[in-house]
Backbone as CSV, one residue per row, in Angstrom:
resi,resn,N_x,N_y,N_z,CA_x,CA_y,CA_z,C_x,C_y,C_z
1,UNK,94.133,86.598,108.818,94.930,85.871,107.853,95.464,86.879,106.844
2,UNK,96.710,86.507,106.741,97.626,88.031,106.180,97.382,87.347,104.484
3,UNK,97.691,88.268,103.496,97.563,88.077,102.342,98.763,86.593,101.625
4,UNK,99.923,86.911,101.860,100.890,85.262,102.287,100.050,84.185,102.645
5,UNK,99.111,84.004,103.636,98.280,83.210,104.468,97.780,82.831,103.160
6,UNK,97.052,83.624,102.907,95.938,83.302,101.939,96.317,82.594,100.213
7,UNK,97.702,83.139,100.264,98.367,82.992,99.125,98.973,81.245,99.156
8,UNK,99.639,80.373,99.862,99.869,79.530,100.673,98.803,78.684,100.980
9,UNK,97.742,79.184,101.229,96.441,77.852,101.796,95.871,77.581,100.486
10,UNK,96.143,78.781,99.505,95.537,78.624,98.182,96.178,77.426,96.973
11,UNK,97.650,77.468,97.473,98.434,76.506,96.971,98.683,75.130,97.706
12,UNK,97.815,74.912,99.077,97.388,73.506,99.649,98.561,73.432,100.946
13,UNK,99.047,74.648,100.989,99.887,74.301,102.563,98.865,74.636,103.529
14,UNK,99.163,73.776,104.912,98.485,73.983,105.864,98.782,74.147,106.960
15,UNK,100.378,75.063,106.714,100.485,75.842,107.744,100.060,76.927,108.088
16,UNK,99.405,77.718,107.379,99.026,79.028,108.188,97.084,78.770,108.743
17,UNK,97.241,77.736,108.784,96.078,77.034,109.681,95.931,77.081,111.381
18,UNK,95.326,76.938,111.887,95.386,77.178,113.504,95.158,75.877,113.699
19,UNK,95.685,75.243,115.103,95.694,73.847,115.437,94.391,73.620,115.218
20,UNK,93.453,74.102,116.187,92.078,74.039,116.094,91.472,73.638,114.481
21,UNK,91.629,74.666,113.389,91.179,74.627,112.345,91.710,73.313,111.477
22,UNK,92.930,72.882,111.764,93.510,71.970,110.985,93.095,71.067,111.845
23,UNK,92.418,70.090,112.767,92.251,68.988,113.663,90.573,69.044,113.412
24,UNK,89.829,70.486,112.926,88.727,70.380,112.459,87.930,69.622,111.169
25,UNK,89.313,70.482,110.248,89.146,70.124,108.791,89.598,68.533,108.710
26,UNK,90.535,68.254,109.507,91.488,66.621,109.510,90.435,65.717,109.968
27,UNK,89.496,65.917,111.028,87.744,65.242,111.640,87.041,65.067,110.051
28,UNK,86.846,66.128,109.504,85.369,66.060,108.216,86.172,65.139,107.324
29,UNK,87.964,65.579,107.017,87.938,64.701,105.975,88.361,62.967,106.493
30,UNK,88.843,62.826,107.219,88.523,61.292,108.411,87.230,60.429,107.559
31,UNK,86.140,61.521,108.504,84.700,61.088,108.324,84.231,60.930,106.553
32,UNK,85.061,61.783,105.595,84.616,61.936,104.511,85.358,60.224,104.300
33,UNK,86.445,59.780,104.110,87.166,58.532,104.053,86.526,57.321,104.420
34,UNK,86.268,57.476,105.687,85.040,56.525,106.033,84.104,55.984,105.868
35,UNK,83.496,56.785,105.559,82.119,57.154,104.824,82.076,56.840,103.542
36,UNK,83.193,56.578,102.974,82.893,56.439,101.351,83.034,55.061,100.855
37,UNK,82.060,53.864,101.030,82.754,52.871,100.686,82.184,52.269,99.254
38,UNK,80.913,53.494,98.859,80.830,53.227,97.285,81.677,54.178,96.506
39,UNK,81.985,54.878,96.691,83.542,55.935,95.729,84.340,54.531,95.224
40,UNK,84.656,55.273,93.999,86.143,54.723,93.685,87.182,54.070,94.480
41,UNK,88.380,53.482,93.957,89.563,53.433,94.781,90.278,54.419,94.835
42,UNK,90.134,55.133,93.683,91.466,56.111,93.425,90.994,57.779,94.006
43,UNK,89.399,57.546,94.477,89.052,58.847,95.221,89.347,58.443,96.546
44,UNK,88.890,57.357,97.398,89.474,56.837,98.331,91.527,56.930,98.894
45,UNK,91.913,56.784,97.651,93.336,56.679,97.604,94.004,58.576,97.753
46,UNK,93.261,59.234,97.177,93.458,60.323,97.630,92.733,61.201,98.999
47,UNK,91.613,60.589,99.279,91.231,60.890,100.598,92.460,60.269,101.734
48,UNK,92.960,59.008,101.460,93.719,58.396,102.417,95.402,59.135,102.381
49,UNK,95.691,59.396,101.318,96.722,60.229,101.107,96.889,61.639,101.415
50,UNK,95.603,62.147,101.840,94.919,63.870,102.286,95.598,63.854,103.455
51,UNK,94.836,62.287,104.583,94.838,62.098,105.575,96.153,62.538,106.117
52,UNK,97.053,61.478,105.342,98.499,61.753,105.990,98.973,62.814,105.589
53,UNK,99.047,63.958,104.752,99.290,65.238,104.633,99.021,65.881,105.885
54,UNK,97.648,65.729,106.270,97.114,66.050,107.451,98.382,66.149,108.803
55,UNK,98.609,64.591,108.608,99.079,63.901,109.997,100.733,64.141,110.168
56,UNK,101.221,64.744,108.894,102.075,64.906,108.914,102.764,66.572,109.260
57,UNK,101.636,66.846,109.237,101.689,68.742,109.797,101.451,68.723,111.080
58,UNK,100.169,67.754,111.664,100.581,67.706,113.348,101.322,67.444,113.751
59,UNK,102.314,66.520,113.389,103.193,66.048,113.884,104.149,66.512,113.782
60,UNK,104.397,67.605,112.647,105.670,68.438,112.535,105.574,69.942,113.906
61,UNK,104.250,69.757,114.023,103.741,70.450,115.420,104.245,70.499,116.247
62,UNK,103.734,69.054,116.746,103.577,68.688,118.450,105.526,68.609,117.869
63,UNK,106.265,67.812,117.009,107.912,68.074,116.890,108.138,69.207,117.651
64,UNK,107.761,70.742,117.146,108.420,71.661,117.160,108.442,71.914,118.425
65,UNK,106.981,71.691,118.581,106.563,72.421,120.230,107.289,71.753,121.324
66,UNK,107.626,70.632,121.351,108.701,69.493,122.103,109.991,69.993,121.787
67,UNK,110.412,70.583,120.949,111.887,71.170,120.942,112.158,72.651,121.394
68,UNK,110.943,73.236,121.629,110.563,74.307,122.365,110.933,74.293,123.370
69,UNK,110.164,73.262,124.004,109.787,73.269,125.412,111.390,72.407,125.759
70,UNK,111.861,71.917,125.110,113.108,70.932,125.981,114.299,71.162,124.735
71,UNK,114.691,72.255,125.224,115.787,72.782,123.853,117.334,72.010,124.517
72,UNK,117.608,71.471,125.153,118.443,70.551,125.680,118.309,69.304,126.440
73,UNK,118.040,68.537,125.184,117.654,67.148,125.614,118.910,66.511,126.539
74,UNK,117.988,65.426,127.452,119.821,64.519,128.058,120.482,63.918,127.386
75,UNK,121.917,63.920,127.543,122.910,63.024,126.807,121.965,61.397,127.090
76,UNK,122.600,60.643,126.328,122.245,59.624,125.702,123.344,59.041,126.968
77,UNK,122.601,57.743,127.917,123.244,57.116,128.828,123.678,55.960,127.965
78,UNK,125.294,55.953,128.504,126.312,54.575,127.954,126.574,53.517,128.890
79,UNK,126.313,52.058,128.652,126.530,51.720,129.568,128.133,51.173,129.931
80,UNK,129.147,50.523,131.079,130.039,50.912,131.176,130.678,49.951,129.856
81,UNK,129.983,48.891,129.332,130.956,47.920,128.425,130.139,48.277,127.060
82,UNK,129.681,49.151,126.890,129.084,49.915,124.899,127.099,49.788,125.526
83,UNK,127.050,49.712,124.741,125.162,50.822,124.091,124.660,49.624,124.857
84,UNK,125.018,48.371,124.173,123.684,47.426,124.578,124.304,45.867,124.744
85,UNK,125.093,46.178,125.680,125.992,44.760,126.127,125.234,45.113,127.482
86,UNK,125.053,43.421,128.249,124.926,43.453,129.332,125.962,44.056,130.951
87,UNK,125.795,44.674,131.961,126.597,44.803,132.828,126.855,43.599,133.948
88,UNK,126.410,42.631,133.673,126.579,41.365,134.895,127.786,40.851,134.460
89,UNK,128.823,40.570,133.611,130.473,40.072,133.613,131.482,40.633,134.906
């Protein structure tokens, strides 16, 4: 972890995380959420709000890695009378 890395995780991004490490840490704090049903609301409300921070970096993931892998998606099929009219006339 380069000094940037460190500079960056220190300020709460979690990209210079490894899938592994971020799907680790995203498990404890899950379980920490769960688990808490004498806490507060508003510690709860930020555990649940962690969550999707979380969920929102995998998913900007698995995004990227899908535009990787299929850097020319198919055209979008028309049908012969527009998008979403039937063809039986």
């Amino acid at each position: 972890m380069g000094i940037f890395d460190s500079i960056t995780r220190g300020l709460g991004s979690l990209r210079p995380l490894s899938d592994k490490e971020l799907e680790d840490e995203r498990e404890a704090l899950r379980q920490r959420y769960v688990s808490s049903g004498d806490v507060t609301v508003t510690e709860a409300d930020k555990l649940y709000d962690e969550l999707h921070r979380y969920d929102e970096e995998i998913r900007r993931r698995a995004n990227k890695a899908y535009a990787r892998e299929n850097p020319n998606p198919p055209e979008p099929r028309h049908r012969e009378h527009g998008w979403y009219l039937p063809n039986d006339d």
